[in-house]
N, C-alpha and C positions, 0 to 999 in steps of 0.2 A: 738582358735580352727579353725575358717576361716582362718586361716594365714596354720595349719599344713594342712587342706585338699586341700587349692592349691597349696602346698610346692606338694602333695602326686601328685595331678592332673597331675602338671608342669612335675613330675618326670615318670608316666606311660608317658604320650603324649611323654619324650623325649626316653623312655624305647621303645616305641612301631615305632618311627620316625628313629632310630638306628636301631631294628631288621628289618625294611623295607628297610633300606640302606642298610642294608647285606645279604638281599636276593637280593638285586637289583644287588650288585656286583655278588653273584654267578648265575648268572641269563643265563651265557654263556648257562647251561643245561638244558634239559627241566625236566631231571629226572636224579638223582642221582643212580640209579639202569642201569646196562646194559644187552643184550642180546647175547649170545653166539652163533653161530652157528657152527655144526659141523657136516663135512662128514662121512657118515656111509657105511661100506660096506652092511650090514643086517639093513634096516631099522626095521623091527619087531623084531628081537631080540634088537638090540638096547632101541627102544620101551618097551620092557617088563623089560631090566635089569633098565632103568632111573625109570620104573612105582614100579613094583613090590619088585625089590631089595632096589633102592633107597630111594621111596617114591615122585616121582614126581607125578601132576597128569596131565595128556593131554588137552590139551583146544583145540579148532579149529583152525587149520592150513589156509595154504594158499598155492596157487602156483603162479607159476613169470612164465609167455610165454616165450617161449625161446627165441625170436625175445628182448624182453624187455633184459632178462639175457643177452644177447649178448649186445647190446646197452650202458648197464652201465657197462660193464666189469665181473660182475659174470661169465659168462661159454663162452664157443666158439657156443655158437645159442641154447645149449641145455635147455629143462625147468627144472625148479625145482618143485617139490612136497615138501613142507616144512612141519613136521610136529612142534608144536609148545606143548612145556609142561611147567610148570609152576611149583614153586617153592614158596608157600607165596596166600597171596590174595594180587588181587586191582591192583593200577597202580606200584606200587613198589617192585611186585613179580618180581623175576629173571625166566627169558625166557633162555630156554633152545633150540636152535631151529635143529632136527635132518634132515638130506638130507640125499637121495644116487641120486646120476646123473646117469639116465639106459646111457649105453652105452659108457661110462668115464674108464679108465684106472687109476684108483686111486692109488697110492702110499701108501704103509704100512710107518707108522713112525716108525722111530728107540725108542721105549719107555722101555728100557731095566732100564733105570733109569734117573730120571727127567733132568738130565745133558744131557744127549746122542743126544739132536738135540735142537739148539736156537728154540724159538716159545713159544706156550702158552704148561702148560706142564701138566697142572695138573688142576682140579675143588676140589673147597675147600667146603663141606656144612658144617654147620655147626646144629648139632641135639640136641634135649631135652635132650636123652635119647640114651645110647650109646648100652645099652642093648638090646633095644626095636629095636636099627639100625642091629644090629648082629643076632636078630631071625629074622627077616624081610630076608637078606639078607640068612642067614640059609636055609629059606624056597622058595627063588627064587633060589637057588643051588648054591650061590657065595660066595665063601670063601676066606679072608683076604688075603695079601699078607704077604711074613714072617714072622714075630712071632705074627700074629694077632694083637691085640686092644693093643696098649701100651701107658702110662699113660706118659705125656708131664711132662717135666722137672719142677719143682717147678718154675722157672723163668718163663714161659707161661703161667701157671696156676694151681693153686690148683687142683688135684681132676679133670684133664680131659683128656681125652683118645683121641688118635688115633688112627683108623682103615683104612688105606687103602685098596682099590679093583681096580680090571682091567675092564674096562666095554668091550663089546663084542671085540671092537677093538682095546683090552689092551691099552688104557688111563687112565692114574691115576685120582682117584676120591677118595679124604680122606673126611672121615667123622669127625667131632670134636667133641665133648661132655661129660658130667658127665657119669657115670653110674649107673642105678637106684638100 
């Protein structure tokens, strides 16, 4: 019996000595979760489609002097007002972070379809409840793009849907999930 429980010991201590060497290798990151940021023409509409339609919720922003924004290359001297929304609790919720630069000559993306211009193209969330995403969305006035919510090929998943929408500055934002 003393022989099986240090056979057990020997085998957690090297079970636990392994999982330590393998966060030590991914260790380049501090966190597995990244943060998006993205220019807005309409900061408050913007705001309301990520709050209301989406379901994000807002947490406390920040701003960057402009003096700094220039210095590390964000803007040519102008400040940012960042607003900061969240997606999740804790440290591992996705940061959503929206700007508009007053006084910026911003450029419309080509977003006619996810091909139409190299860059990041689209926001993928992924939801509980795909029904509960579509009254939500319903009641913030934003309706689906093409044939609404359609159910993903057997090959990606049982039984889950896709709903894309355009947020105020027509960027795709698919939603994924069952439906209740």
């Amino acid at each position: 019996m003393k022989t099986l429980n240090l056979f057990s010991l020997l085998a957690l201590h090297c079970g636990l000595l392994l999982a330590t060497q393998m966060r030590a290798q991914d260790s380049a990151f501090a966190s597995s979760t990244i943060d998006l940021g993205c220019v807005v023409s309409d900061v408050e509409k913007s705001l309301a489609f990520y709050t209301e339609a989406i379901g994000f919720k807002q947490v406390t922003g920040f701003a960057v002097p402009g003096d700094y924004a220039s210095k590390v290359g964000l803007t040519d001297g102008k400040p940012l007002d960042i607003k900061v929304l969240i997606l999740g609790e804790g440290d591992t919720a996705t940061r959503l972070k929206l700007m508009h630069v007053a006084g910026a000559q911003s450029k419309q993306t080509d977003n006619r379809y996810i091909h139409s211009q190299l860059g990041f193209s689209y926001l993928t969330i992924k939801v509980k409840d795909t029904t509960a995403a579509l009254e939500r969305l319903a009641k913030a006035g934003v309706k689906p793009i093409a044939g609404g919510s359609q159910e993903l090929p057997p090959s990606l998943g049982q039984g889950v849907f896709l709903t894309i929408v355009r947020d105020p500055d027509g960027n795709f934002v698919e939603l994924v999930g069952p439906k209740s």
